[in-house]
Residue, then its C-alpha position, 0 to 999 in steps of 0.5 A: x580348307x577343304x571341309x572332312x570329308x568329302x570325295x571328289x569322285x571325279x578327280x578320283x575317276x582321273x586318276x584311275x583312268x587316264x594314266x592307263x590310257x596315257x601309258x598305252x599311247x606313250x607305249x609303241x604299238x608292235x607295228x612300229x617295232x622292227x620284225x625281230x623285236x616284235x613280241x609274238x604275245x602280248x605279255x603284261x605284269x601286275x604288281x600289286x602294293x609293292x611299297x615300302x610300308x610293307x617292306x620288312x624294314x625295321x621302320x616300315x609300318x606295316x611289315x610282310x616277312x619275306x616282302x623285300x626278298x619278294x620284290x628283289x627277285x621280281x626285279x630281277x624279273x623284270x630285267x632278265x624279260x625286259x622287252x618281252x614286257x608289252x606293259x607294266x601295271x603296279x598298283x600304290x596302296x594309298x591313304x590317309x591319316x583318318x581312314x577306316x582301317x586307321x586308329x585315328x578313326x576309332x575311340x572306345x568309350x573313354x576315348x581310346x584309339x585301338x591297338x593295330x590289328x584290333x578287330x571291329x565286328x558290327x556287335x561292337x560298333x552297336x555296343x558302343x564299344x568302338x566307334x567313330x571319332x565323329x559319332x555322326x559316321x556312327x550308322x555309315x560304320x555300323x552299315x559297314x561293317x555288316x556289308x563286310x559280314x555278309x559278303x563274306x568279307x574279312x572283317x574290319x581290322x584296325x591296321x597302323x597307319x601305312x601308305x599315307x599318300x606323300x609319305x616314305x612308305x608310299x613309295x615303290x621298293x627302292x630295288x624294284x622301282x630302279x628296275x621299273x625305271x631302267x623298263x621305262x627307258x629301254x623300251x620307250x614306255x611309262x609304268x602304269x600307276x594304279x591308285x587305290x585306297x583314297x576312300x576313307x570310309x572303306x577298305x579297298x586291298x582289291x585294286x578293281x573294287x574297294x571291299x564296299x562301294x561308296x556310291x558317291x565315289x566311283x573310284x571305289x566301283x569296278x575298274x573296268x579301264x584296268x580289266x579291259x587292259x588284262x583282258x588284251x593281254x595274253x599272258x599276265x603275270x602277277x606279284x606283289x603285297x600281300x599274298x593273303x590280302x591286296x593280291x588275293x583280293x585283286x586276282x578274285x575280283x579279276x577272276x570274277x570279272x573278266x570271263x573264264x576264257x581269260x583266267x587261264x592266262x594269269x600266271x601267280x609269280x608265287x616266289x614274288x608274295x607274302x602273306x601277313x603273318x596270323x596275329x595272336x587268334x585272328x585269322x591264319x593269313x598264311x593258311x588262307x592264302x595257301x587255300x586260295x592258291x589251290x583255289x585260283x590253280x583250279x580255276x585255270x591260272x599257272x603258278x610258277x615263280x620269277x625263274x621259271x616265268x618265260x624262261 
């Protein structure tokens, strides 16, 4: 048995890289296409963690209101588009049971897991009053925790176990995942699966950069494979889950990447995400997920909604 915890940085850079350059040799260049189905732009979409654990079901585990609403209509989306679709990118949330953003990860000083939705600043981990299961990660959390800090980050939150990688609630919306099927079929092409999140000692809601590098893991440093596909396209659409954390992070990391000349061609499917709701005195998610909005507007990208989008 393989000894916790160690990443193979490897195989986590595989896993990053080679279904994206899969799925650009599996798609039919435009050459190959006859004059009349040949698109005149390049016209991509991103979904990101559109999973059922953040489906508001009641046996999901980490639900978003609105989240299957969101996904039925970027379904519908995708099979009124269809071919004018060059390639689809859907990001899968992925992790396991020990996780920083986990309770099992945690215990207080009797011994208690935390509450989902407990925040954890770096004055509590140096207190004592959280800490590590295994106090040998004890300075590894305290460090990290004053990373988020000074980055400007959100804080460490303790979120319930979601997206556990073989589980139910890793798998695609069932609506949208048909649509992402009959989209594979009709234009002789494979969705491009994006894996994040496997890191256990960092939380990773952008899909280029987990919110701290682990340096032994290149799975949490900038997906430059990914970044460059966007970067060929002429229009990108994005959607997903949730509005006010996995999107807003992966749209900010790729705004902040990719050079001002290619903002403009993101269009936010606004009809197509939700932010997690303000829990008790935290942070108002909604509010600041509007703000960025306004934010990523003014940086030149479109907000639009499912019905508007090429139509």
């Amino acid at each position: 048995m393989q000894k916790f915890f160690k990443n193979d940085g490897a195989n986590a850079k595989t896993s990053r890289t080679g279904i994206t350059r899969f799925t650009r040799h599996a798609r039919r260049s435009q050459t190959d296409l006859p004059q009349k189905e040949r698109n005149a732009m390049r016209v991509h979409l991103l979904v990101i963690d559109p999973q059922k654990d953040f489906m508001d079901d009641k046996d999901s585990a980490l639900p978003v209101p609105g989240a299957n609403a969101d996904m039925n209509r970027l379904a519908a989306l995708i099979r009124r588009v269809g071919p004018k679709f060059d390639d689809i990118h859907v990001t899968l949330d992925s992790h396991r049971v020990i996780d920083v953003g986990h309770p099992g990860m945690w215990r207080d000083k009797d011994g208690n897991k935390p509450a989902p939705f407990t925040m954890i600043s770096p004055d509590d981990i140096a207190n004592g009053i959280w800490t590590p299961r295994n106090p040998d990660f004890r300075a590894r959390m305290l460090d990290y925790a004053k990373a988020l800090s000074k980055q400007g980050n959100y804080p460490l939150m303790v979120w319930p176990e979601h997206c556990i990688i073989g589980t139910p609630g890793h798998n695609v919306q069932s609506e949208l995942m048909k649509a992402l099927i009959e989209w594979e079929r009709k234009v002789f092409a494979n969705v491009d699966y994006v894996v994040k999140g496997t890191n256990t000692f960092t939380e990773h809601y952008g899909a280029l950069m987990a919110e701290v590098v682990d340096p032994t893991d290149p799975s949490t440093s900038l997906n430059t494979a990914l970044l460059d596909v966007l970067a060929e396209a002429d229009i990108v659409a994005i959607a997903g889950e949730a509005l006010s954390h996995c999107v807003k992070s992966t749209v900010t990391q790729i705004a902040d990447n990719i050079g001002a000349d290619h903002v403009k061609k993101f269009h936010v499917l606004t009809d197509c995400s939700s932010p997690v709701p303000q829990v008790g005195n935290g942070p108002d998610f909604p509010a600041i997920a509007k703000a960025w909005l306004t934010d990523m507007e003014g940086r030149g990208m479109t907000l639009t909604t499912s019905t508007e989008f090429l139509s």
